[in-house]
N, C-alpha and C positions, 0 to 999 in steps of 0.2 A: 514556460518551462517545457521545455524540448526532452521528454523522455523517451525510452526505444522499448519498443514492445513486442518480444518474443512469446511466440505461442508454441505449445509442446503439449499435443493433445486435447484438452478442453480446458486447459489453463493459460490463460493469458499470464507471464511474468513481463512484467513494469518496472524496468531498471530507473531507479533514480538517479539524476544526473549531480554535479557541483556537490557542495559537501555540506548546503543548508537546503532547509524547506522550512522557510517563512511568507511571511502576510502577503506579502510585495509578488508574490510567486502563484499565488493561488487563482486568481482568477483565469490567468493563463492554464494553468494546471486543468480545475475544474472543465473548462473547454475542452483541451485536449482530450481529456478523460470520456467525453459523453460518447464519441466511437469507441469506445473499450469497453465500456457499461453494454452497451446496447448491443454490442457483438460476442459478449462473453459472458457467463455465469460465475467462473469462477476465476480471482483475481487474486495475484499475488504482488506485492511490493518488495523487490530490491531493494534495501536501504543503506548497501554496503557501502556508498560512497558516502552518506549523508552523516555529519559529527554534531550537526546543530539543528532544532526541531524548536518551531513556538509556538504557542496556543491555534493561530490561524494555520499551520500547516498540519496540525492535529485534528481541527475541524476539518479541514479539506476530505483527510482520511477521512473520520466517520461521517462526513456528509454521503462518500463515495460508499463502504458500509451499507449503508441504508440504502441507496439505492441499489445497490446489489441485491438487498434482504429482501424488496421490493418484489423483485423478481424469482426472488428463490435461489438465490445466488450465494454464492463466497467469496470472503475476502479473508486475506490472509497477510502475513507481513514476516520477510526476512531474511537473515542477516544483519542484524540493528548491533550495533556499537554498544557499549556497555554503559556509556552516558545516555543514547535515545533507548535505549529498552530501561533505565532509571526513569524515563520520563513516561515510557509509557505502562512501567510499572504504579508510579503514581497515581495517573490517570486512571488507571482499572481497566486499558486496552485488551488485557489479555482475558480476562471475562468477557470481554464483546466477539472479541473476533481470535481470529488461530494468530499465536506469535511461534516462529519456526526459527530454528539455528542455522538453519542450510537451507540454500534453496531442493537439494535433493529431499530431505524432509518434505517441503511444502507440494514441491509433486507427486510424492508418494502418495500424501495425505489425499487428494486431490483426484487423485486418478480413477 
């Protein structure tokens, strides 16, 4: 998974690409991710493309999460679709980490 990573201050945003983040996706993901982790504290996810989300692309996120927290870091998510913010309403994402409407929200937040 080939994502494009703008930075804007001390926030890294992590545009997600294609319109899924499943199983098949994630190891590539987690690689790409470890220079993002290790150069940034505080991370946001783009998810304005993405319509479809499964359990493995939900770990990937809080695997990433944590190693954020690890460091004293944030992670943050959005622009989610009305079916991926149903899923991550289920899950109880938005107790773990910051869920945002906009990405100008999330840099506000952040800044």
């Amino acid at each position: 998974m080939n994502f494009k990573v703008e930075k804007s201050g001390t926030v890294a945003m992590v545009l997600m690409p294609g319109e899924s983040f499943e199983a098949a996706m994630v190891e590539e993901f987690n690689h790409n991710m470890l220079p993002v982790i290790e150069e940034n504290t505080h991370v946001v996810f783009d998810l304005s493309n993405i319509r479809f989300l499964d359990s493995m692309g939900c770990g990937a996120l809080l695997n990433t999460h944590r190693k954020l927290k690890e460091k004293n870091g944030k992670m943050g998510l959005c622009c989610a679709k009305k079916q991926v913010s149903a899923i991550f309403d289920l899950m109880g994402f938005p107790q773990l980490f910051d869920v945002f409407k906009t990405r100008e929200e999330a840099l506000n937040a952040y800044a």
